[in-house]
C-alpha positions as CSV (number, residue, x, y, z in Angstrom):
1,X,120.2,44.7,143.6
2,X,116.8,44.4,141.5
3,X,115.1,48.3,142.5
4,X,111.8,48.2,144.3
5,X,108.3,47.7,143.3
6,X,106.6,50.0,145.0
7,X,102.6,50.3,145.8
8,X,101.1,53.2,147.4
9,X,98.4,51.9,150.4
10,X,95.6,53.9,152.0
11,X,93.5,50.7,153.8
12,X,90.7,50.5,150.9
13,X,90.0,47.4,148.7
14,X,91.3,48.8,145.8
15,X,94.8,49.4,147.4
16,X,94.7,46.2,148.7
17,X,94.1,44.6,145.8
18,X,97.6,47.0,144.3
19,X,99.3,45.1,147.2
20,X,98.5,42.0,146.0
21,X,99.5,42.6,142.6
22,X,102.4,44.3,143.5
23,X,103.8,41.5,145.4
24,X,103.3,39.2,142.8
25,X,105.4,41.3,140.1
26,X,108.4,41.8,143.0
27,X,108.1,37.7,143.1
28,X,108.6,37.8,139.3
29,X,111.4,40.5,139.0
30,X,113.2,39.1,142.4
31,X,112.5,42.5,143.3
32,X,111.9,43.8,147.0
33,X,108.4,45.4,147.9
34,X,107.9,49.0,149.7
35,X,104.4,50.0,150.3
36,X,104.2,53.8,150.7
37,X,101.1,55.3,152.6
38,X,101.5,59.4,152.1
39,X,99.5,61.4,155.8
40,X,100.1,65.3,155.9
41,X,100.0,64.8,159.8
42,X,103.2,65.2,161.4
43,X,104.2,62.4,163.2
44,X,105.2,64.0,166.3
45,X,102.3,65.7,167.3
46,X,100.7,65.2,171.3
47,X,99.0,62.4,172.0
48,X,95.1,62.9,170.7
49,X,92.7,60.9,169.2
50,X,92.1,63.0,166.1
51,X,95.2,65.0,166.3
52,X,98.7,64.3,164.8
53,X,99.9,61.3,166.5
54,X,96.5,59.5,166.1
55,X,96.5,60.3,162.4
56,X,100.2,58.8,162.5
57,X,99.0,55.6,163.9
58,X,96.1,55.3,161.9
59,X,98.6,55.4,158.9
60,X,101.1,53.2,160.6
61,X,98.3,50.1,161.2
62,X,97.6,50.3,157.8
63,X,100.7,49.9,156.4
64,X,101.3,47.0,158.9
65,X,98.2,45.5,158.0
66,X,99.3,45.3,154.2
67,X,102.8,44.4,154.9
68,X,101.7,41.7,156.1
69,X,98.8,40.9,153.5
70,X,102.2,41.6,151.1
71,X,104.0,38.7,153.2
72,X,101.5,36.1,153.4
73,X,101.0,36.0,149.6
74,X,104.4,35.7,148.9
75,X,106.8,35.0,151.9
76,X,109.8,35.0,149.5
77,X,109.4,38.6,148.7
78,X,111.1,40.9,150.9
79,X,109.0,43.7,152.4
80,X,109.4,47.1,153.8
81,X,106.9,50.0,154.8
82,X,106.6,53.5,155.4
83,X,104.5,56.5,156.6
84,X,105.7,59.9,155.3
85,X,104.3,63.2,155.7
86,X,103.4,64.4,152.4
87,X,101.1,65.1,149.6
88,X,100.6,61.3,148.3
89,X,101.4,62.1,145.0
90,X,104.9,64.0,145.9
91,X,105.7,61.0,147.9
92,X,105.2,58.6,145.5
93,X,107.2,60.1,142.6
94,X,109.7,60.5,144.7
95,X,109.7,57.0,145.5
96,X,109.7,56.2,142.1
97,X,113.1,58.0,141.0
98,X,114.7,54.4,142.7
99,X,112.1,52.0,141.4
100,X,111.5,49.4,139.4
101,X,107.8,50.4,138.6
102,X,105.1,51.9,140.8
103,X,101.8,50.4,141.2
104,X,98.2,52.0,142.3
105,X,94.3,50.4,142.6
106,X,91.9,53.5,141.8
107,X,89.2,54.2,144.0
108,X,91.2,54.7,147.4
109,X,89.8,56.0,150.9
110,X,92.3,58.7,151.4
111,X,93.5,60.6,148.2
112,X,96.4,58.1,148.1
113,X,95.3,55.9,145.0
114,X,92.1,57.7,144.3
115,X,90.2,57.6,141.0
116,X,92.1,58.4,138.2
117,X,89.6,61.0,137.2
118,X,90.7,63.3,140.2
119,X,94.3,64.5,140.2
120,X,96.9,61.8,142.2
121,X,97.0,59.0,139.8
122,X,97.2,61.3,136.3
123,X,99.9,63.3,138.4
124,X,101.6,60.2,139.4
125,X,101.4,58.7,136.3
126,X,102.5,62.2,134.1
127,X,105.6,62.8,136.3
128,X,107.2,59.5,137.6
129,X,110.6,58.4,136.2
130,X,109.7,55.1,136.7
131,X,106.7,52.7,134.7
132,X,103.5,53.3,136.4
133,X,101.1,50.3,136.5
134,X,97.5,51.2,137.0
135,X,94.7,48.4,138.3
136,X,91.1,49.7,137.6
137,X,88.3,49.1,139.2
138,X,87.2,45.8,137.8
139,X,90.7,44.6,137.3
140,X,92.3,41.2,138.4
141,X,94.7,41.6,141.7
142,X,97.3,38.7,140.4
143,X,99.8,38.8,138.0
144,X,99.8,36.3,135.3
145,X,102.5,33.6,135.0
146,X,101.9,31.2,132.5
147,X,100.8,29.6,129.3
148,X,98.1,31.7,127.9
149,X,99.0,35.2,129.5
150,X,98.5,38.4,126.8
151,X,100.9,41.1,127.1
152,X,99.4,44.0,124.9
153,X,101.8,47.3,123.8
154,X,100.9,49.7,121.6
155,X,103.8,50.9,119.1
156,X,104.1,54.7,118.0
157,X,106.8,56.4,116.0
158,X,109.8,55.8,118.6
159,X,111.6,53.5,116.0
160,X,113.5,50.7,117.9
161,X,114.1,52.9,120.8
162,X,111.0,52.7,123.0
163,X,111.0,52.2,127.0
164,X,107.5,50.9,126.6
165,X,108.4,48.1,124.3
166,X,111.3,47.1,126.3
167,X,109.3,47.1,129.3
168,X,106.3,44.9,127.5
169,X,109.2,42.4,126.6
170,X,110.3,42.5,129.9
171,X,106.6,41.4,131.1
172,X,106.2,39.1,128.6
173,X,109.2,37.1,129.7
174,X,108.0,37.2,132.7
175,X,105.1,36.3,132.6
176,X,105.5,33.7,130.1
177,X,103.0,35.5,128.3
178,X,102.4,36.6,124.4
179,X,103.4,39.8,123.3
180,X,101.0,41.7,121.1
181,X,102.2,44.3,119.2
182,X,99.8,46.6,117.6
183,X,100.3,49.6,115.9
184,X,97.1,51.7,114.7
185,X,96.6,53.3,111.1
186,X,94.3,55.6,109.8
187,X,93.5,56.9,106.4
188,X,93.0,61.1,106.2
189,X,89.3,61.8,105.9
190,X,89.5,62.6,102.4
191,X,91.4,59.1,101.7
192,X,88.6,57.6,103.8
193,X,88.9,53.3,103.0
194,X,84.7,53.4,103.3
195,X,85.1,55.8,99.9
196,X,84.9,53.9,96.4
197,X,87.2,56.1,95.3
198,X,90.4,55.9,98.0
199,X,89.1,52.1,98.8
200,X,92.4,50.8,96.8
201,X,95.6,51.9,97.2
202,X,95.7,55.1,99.4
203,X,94.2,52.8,102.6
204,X,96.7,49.8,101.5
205,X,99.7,52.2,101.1
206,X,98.8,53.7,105.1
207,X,98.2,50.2,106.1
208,X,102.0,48.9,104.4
209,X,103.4,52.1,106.4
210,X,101.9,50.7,109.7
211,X,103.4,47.7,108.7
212,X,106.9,48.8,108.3
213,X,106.9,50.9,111.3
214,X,105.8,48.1,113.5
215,X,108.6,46.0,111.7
216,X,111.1,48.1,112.6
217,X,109.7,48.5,116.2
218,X,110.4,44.9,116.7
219,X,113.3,44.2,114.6
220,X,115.6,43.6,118.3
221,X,112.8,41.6,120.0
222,X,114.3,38.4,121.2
223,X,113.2,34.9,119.3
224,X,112.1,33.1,122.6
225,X,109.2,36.0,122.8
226,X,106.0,34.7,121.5
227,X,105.6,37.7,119.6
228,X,102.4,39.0,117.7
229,X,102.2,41.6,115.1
230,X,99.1,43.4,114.4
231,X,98.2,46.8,112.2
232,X,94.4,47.9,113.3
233,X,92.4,51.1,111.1
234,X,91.5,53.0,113.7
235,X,92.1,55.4,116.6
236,X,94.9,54.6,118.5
237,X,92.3,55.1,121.9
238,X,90.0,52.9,120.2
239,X,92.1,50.3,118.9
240,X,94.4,49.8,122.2
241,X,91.1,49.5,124.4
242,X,89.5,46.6,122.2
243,X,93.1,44.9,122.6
244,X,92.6,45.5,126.0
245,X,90.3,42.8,126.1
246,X,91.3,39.4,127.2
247,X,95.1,40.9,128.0
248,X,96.7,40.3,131.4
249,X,98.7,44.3,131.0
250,X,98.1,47.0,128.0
251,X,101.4,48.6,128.5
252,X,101.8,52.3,126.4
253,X,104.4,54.8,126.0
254,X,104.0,58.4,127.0
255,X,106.3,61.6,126.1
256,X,105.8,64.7,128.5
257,X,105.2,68.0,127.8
258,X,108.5,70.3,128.1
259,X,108.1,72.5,130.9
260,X,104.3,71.5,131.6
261,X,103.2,68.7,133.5
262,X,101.6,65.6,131.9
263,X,101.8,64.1,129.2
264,X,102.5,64.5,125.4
265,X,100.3,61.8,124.6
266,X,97.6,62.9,127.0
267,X,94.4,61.4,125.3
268,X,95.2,58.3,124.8
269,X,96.9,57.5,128.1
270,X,94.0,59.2,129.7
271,X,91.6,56.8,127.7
272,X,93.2,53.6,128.5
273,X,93.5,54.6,132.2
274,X,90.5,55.0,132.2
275,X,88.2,52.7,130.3
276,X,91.2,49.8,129.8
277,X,89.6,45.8,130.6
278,X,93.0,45.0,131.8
279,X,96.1,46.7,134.0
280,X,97.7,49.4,132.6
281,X,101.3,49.9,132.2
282,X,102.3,53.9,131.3
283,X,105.7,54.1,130.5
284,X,107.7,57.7,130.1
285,X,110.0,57.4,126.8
286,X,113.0,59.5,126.7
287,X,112.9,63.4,124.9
């Protein structure tokens, strides 16, 4: 059986709008759906209004109410929900250790999928041993299937043996979609390409580098992927967020920090979470 995609729900727009989403990648994996909506109350508290078991069925309506949002956009999607009592971003990890990929809107009501700037979706995103596909603000609520769809992933040093690449090839199959690999290249300040003195071969042999690094990247890419190979001068932060432009997902890699919590890569997943045009896909890569 195909794991979960699970969405975390707190009632707001944004989480909504995660549901959505979500439903439309369980449709494309043949995946089930579980929305998770995280309430420290316990659920058998007495009977008030603002106590316990209020709280409880508070959290319960909206979890019903985007079930069956979830099942009205795609009735062939099978759909499960739950309340737990916990710190949301506890529960959802822990949801993720049996998922296919976790999904959250920014912005929530409740802490649940809040903005990314505050602690639940960083946390999330740092420690989940699943991908973790983040939906800004401003971003689309449906997954792409089709001509014409742009999968973007940015390629570091992991040679052929990157989870974010075989997770962008999974969405570009998907999907139908392109799949733009780019990999970013800079010069050392001293070897600077604007210099007329380093504008020759020191930026060209950086650039061929890029080059053979991306090569290698994609050496095990399957032929049916409409594949696309790009080396960019630049900042990686800088160069993934112009891509980011026109894509459908920007999906990037992300090592953690041995015995911290986070991740290795922190700046630029923290750049593209939070300034990205499109849906971003952090995935953890193996130590």
């Amino acid at each position: 059986m195909v794991p979960p995609i699970v969405v975390g729900v707190d009632g707001s727009e944004p989480s909504l709008r995660a549901v959505d989403w979500a439903a439309d990648e369980a449709a494309l994996r043949g995946a089930p759906l579980r929305l998770v909506h995280a309430s420290l109350w316990e659920p058998d508290g007495e009977e008030n209004e603002d106590g316990p078991a209020g709280a409880t069925e508070s959290a319960r309506s909206v979890v019903r109410a985007a079930a069956r949002r979830a099942r009205l956009r795609r009735p062939d999607v099978a759909v499960s929900a739950e309340v737990v009592s916990e710190e949301p971003e506890y529960a959802l990890v822990r949801a993720g250790r049996t998922a296919s990929a976790l999904v959250l809107g920014t912005r929530g009501r409740s802490g649940l999928v809040e903005m990314l700037l505050g602690s639940v979706g960083l946390t999330v995103a740092g420690q989940a041993d699943c991908p973790v596909i983040v939906l800004g603000g401003g971003h689309d609520n449906r997954v792409s299937a089709g001509e014409g769809g742009r999968v973007v992933v940015g390629v570091g040093e992991t040679g052929t043996d990157s989870a974010a690449l075989r997770f962008a090839v999974q969405e570009a199959r998907l999907r139908r979609a392109a799949l733009d690999a780019v990999r970013a290249w800079r010069c050392p300040p001293h070897e600077s390409v604007e210099h007329p003195l380093f504008a020759g071969d020191p930026a060209r042999l950086h650039e061929q580098y890029a080059a053979d690094v991306l090569e290698l990247a994609l050496k095990e890419v399957p032929p049916e992927v409409d594949l696309r190979r790009r080396t960019v001068e630049g900042a990686a932060r800088r160069v993934l967020l112009d891509a980011s432009h026109g894509a459908d997902l920007l999906v990037v890699g992300a090592r953690r920090n041995p015995g911290h919590l986070g991740l290795r890569s922190g700046r630029v997943v923290h750049a593209v979470l939070h300034h990205a045009a499109c849906a971003v896909a952090v995935v953890p890569e193996e130590e």
